[in-house]
Structure formats: C-alpha cells, structure tokens
N, C-alpha and C positions, 0 to 999 in steps of 0.2 A: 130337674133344675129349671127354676123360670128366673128369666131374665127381665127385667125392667129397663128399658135403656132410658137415657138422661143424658142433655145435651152436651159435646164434646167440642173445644175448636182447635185446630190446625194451627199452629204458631210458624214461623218463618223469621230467620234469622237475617237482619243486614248488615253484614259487616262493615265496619271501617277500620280505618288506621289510627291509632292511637298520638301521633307522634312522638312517640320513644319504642320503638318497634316492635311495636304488638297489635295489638287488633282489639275491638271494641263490639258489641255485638246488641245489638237490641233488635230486640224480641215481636212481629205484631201480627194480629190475628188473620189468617189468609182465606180463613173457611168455616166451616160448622156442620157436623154432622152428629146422629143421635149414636151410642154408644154404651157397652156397660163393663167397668173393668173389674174381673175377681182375681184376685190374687191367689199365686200358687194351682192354679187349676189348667187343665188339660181336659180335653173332651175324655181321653182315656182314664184318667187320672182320676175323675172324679164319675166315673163310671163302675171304676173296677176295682178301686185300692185307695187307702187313704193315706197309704207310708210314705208316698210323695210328697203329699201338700204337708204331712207333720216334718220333715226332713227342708223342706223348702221353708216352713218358718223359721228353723234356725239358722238361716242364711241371713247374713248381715244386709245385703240388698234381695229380699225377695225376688222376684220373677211374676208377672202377671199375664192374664192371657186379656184381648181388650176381645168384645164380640160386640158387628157390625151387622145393618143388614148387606146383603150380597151387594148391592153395588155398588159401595163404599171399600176401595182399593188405597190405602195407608203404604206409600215405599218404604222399602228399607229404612232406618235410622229416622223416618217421621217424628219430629216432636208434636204433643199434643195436649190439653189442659185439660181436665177434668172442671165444669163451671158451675159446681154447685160446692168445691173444696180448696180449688186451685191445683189441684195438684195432677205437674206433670209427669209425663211416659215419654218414652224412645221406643218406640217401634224396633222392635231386634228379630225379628221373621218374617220370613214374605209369605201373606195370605192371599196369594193368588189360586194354589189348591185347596186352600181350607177354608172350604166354605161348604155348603150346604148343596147336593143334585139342585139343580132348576124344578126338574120335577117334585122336588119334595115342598111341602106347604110350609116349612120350616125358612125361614128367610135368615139364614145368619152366615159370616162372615168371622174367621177367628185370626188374631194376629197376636206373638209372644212380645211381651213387653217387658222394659222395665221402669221402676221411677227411677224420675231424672232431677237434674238440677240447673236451674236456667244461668248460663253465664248473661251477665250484660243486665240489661234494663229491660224492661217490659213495655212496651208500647200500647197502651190501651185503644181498643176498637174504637172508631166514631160513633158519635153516638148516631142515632137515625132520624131519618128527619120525623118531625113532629116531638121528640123525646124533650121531655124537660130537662133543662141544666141545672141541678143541685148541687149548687155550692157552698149548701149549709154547714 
C-alpha cells in the first residue's frame, strides 16, 4: 500500500449563543498538517482479508482510517477538512499507539475516523500576506 499524503486542516469550533436557546457554531481553521484518508481500511484489514472493507461499504456511514506522519497527534473527536475535496472527518480513535517503531524508516501515524458533517458556518482562513484578493 503506498500512501500519498495531501494537505489536511484542523477546524475548531466557536460557539455561541443563538438567543432563543441554542448555540451557534462556526467553524475556522486552527492548523494544517499533511495526511491521507482511506476508507474502510485497517492496517490489518488490508493486509490479511478484504471481508472487512466489502462489509464496511455497506455501512451507511463508512469508517475511515486518516494516516499521519508520527508526529502529528489528532485528539479524540478532532474535526478536520480534507483541502483538495472539503470533505470533513471526526477523529473517533486515539492514535497515540498507532503508529509506526521510531526505529522503523516508516514514518506513519494511524487514527479511525469518520465523515462528519459541520454544524454552523465555516470561517474561511486569512488569506496570507502578499496573497492576492480575488473577488472576481
């Protein structure tokens, strides 16, 4: 299996108060790290047996595994954007053992996901200085 990673960003949620008693939530980018998310796969999974990943597509929300390199730590419940689709994941494992020996020349990092669905608004990143503003 080779991996290609492609850039990933961190989302973070602000809440507020709606006033009529609920809450309001927009979405803005907190970070950025490289990433590659495949759906339905497990290191074992797609090592040994393929009856998982055929059983896991007929799952109305799949399950995804996101692989990082190692020193890229995703908490529990992390939402995060895919930037070449939009499409986000919720961090549902902690990958603090699943990752790759030090020793080994392999640099990866595995965390079980799922796609998610963003309440609220989306806050788009600043742009950077020197970027041009297209407001074509």
């Amino acid at each position: 299996m080779i991996l290609k990673l492609e850039p990933f960003e961190r989302l973070t949620a602000s809440r507020t108060d709606d006033n009529q008693g609920g809450r309001h939530a927009a979405w803005s980018v907190s970070g950025t790290f490289d990433g590659c998310a495949v759906i339905g796969q497990t290191a074992h999974a797609h090592a040994k047996d393929t009856t998982a990943q055929h059983a896991n597509m007929e799952l109305a929300e799949p399950t995804y595994t996101i692989f990082t390199k190692r020193g890229t730590l995703l908490p529990f419940h992390a939402v995060v954007r895919r930037v070449k689709d939009g499409r986000v994941f919720r961090i549902t494992g902690d990958g603090a053992d699943a990752m790759t020996p030090k020793s080994s020349r392999l640099d990866l990092r595995m965390f079980a996901a799922e796609q998610w669905r963003l309440a609220g608004e989306i806050i788009p990143p600043e742009p950077e200085e020197g970027e041009a503003d297209d407001q074509s």
